[in-house]
N, C-alpha and C positions, 0 to 999 in steps of 0.2 A: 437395574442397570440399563442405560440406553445406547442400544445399537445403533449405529453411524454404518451404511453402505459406503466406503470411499472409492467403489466405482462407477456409484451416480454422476450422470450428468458431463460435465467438464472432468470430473477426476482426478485431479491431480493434487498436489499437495496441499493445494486451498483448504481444502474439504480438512486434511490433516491439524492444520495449523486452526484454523479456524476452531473446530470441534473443541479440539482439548484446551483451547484459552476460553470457550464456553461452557467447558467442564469446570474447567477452574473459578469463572468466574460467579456461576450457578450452583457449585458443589456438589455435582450432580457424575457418578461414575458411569463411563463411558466404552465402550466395547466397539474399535472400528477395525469393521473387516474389508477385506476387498483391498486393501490400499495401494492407488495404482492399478488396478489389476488389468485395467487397456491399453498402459502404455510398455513400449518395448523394455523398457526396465521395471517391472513391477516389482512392489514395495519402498521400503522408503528409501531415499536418496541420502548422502552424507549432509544435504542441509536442513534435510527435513528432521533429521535423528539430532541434528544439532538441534534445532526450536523446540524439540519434543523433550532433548535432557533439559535446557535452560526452563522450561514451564514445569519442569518433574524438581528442578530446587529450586525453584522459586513458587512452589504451592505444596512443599514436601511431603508428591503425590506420591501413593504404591504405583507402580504399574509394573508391567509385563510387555515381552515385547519390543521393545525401544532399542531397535539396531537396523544396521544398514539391511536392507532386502528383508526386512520383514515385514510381513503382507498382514499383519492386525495386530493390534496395541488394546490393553485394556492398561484405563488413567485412573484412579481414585483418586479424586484430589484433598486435601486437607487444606486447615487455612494459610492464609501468605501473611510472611513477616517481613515487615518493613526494614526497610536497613538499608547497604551497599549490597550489591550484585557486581561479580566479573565475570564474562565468558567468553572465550574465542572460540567463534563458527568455525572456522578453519579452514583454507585460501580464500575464496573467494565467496565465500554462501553470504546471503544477503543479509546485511544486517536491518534494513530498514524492513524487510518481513518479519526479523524476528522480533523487532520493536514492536508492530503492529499486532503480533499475534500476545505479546506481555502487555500494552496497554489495555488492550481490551478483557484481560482475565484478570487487572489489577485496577482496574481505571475508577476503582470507588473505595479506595483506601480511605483508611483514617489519618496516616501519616505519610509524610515524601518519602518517596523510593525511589535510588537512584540506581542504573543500571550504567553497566558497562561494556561495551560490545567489540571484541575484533573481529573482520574478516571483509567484505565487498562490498562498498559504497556505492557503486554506479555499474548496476551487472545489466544481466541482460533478464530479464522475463522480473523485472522489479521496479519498485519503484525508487527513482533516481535519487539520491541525498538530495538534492535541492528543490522537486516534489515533496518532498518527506517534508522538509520546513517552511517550503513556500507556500504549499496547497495543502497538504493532509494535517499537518497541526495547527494551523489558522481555522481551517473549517471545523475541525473536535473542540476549539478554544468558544468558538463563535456557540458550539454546544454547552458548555461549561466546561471542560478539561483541558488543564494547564499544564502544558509540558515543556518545561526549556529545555532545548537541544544543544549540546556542543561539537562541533564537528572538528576533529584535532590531526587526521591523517586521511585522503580517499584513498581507497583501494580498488584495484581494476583486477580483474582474472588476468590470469591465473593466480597470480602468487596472493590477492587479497592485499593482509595487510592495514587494511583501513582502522580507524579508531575511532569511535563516536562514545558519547555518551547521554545519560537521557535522566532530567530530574521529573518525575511525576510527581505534581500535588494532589492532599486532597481534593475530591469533588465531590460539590453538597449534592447535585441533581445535574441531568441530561435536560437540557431545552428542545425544542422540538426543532428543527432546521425547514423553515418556509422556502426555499428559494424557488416560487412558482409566478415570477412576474417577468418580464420580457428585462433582460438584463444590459441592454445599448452599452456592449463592449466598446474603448476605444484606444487601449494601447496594450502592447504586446510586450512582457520583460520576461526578460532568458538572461540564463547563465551556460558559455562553454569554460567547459574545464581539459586539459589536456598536458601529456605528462611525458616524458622521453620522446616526445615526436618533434617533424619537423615545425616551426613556427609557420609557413605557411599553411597547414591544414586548418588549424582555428581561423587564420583569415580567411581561408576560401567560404567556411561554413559561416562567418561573419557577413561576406561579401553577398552570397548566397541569397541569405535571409534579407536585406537590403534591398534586393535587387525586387527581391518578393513583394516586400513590406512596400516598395514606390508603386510597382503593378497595380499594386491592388488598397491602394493610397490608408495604409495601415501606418500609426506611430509604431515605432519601434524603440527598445531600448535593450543592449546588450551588453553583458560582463563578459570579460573574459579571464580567465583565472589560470597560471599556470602552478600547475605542482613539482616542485623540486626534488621531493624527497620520497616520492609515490616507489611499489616495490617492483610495479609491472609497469609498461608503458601501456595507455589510454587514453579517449578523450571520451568526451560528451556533450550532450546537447539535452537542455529543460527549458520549455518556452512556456509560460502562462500567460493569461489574463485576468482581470479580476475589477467588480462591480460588489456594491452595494447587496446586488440583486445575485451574482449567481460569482463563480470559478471556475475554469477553465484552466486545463494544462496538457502538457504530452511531451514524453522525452522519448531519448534514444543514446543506447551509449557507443561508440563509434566500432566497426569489425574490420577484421582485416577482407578486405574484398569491397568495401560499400566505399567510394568514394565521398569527400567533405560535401560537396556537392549535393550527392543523391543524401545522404545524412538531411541536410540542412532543408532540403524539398520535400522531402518525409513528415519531419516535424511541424514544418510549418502550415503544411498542407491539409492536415490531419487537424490542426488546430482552428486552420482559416472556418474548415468546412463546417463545426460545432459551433462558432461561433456564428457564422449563417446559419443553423440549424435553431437559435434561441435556445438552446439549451443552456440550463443555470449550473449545473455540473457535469463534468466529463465523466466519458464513461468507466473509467476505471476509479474513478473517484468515489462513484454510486457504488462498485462493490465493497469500497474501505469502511464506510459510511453506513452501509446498512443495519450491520450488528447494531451501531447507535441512533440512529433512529429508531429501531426495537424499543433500544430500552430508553426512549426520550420520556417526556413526561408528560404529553399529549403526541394526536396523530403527526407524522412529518411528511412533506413532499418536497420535491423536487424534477425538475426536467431534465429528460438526457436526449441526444439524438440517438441513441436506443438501446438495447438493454442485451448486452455481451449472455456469455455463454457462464461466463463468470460469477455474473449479478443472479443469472437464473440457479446457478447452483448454490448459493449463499441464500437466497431467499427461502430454498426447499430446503436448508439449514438450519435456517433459523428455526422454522417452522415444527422441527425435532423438538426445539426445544421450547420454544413456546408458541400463545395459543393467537394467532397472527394470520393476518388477513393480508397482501399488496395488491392496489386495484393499479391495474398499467392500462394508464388513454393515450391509444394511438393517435396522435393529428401528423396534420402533413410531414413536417420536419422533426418532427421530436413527440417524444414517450414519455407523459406524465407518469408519477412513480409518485404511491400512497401509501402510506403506513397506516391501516384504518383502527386496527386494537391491538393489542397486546396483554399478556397474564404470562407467568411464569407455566410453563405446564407440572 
C-alpha cells in the first residue's frame, strides 16, 4: 500500500483529491496520513469528504476514514463502471474540483460516463465554470479527451445550488501537449456572470476592463450573463486568451468587500502580465495538466511564468506514483516545464 504525506508541501486538499483519483486510476491502494495537518482546520473539509465519497462509488472503493476532521483515509479502489452518476457536494463545495479529480481516475474508460453534480460553480480557491470549459477541457481535448459539459444552474456560496453535468468519452491514448513556442497572444475573451445584484456592478467590472484593454491597446471581447434563478446572490469574472501556441486564463469570483473595480484590475492584471511573460500556459492551468502529461504518450512541455506552490506539490505527487523526472529551465520571464519519462511504479 502506498503512503501519501498530506502535509507535504502546499497541503491541502489538492494532495487529497489528487492521490485517490490516482489510486483509482492506477488501482493502486493508498494510505494518506497527515491530511491538513498545517492548516488551522486539520483534516478533511465537508468538500473534500464530498470528492472522496463520489471517487469511493464511482470505483466501488473499500476505504476507511472518509469523514469530516479526519486526518487519514486508506482507498482501495476496485474497478469503475460505467453508467449514470448523481451527487450533491452540498452548498457550495466546488463542483469543477470534483470534476477534475473523477476525470482523471476515469479518463481511459472503455464506455461514456456521465456524471452528475450539485453544489458551487464559481467559488472561491476553484476553478471558475467558465475556466472549466473554456481552458481546462480544450486543453485535455487537444490531449485526446473528450468531454461535453452542460452547465444548467450556477451556484454561488453559500447556499450553492449549482447544477452541471459532464459526459466523458472513451479515450484511445494521451498526446503529449508541446506548447513551448512563443504564443503572439492577441485578444482577450471573458465572461461576467452575476446574480441578485445590482446591474451596475457588471458594468463597472465591464467598464473596468475597457478602460484596461485601451491603455494598453489589447482586443477585448466580453459576455455578460445574468442569472435569474441562482440560490445565493454573486458574480464573477473569467478572462482568457488563446493561440495556436499556448492558453492563458485567470478568474475571480466577486466578495463582499472587493469592489467591481478592484475585481476587474485583479483579473486583468494578472493575465496581462503572463501574457508579457510568453508563457503558453497559466499557472494554474500547469497544475490541472500535469497528472496528463504524466501519462501522455511521449515527453510533454510547456511555459509558465512560474511554477506555484501547487504545481510543486503535484509534481512530488506524481512522483509517488510513478517513475518521472520534470526538468524546470528558468529564463527571464518564464519556467520551461518537461516531462522527461514516465513507468507506472
Amino acid at each position: 500500500m502506498q503512503e501519501i504525506d498530506g502535509s507535504y508541501g502546499e497541503g491541502g486538499g489538492q494532495i487529497v483529491r489528487y492521490a485517490t483519483a490516482l489510486s483509482a486510476h492506477t488501482q493502486t491502494p493508498i494510505h494518506i496520513i497527515n491530511i491538513r495537518a498545517n492548516r488551522p482546520n486539520p483534516g478533511l473539509r465537508p468538500q473534500h469528504y464530498a470528492a472522496l465519497s463520489f471517487l469511493k462509488e464511482l470505483c466501488t472503493a473499500d476505504t476507511e476514514g472518509i469523514a469530516v476532521g479526519s486526518e487519514e483515509v486508506i482507498f482501495k479502489p476496485k474497478s469503475i463502471t460505467p453508467g449514470s452518476f448523481a451527487f450533491d457536494i452540498g452548498t457550495a463545495g466546488s463542483i469543477t474540483l470534483v470534476y477534475q479529480a473523477c476525470l482523471l481516475a476515469v479518463h481511459d474508460i472503455k464506455k461514456p460516463l456521465q456524471i452528475n453534480l450539485t453544489g458551487g460553480t464559481d467559488v472561491r480557491w476553484a476553478p471558475s465554470w467558465d475556466y472549466f470549459i473554456h481552458v481546462f477541457l480544450p486543453t485535455i481535448k487537444k490531449m485526446g479527451i473528450t468531454v461535453h459539459a452542460t452547465l444548467n444552474q450556477r451556484g454561488y456560496y453559500p447556499k450553492g445550488g449549482g447544477k452541471a453535468e459532464i459526459l466523458i468519452h472513451p479515450t484511445q491514448k494521451i498526446t503529449a501537449l508541446h506548447y513551448n513556442t512563443d504564443p503572439n497572444y492577441d485578444k482577450i475573451n471573458g465572461v461576467i456572470h452575476y446574480a441578485q445584484l445590482p446591474e451596475h456592478i457588471p458594468q463597472r467590472i465591464k467598464h473596468t476592463l475597457q478602460k484596461y484593454a485601451i491603455k494598453h491597446t489589447l482586443k477585448l471581447s466580453i459576455e455578460t450573463e445574468e442569472i435569474t434563478t441562482a440560490q445565493s446572490p454573486g458574480t464573477g469574472l473569467t478572462l482568457w486568451t488563446q493561440t495556436k501556441n499556448g492558453i492563458l486564463a485567470t478568474s475571480q469570483p466577486g466578495e463582499r468587500g472587493i469592489r467591481a473595480e478592484e475585481l476587474a484590475t485583479t483579473v486583468i492584471t494578472d493575465l496581462h502580465q503572463q501574457m508579457q511573460n510568453n508563457a503558453t500556459i497559466d499557472t494554474h492551468l500547469l497544475d490541472q495538466i500535469l497528472p496528463y502529461m504524466v501519462l501522455a504518450d511521449m515527453p510533454a512541455s510547456c511555459r509558465v511564468s512560474h511554477i506555484s506552490n501547487h504545481a510543486r506539490t503535484t509534481m512530488w505527487l506524481l512522483k509517488q506514483f510513478f517513475n518521472i523526472d520534470f526538468a524546470l529551465s528558468a529564463e527571464e520571464t518564464y519556467v520551461d516545464v518537461v516531462v522527461k519519462k514516465h513507468n507506472i511504479k
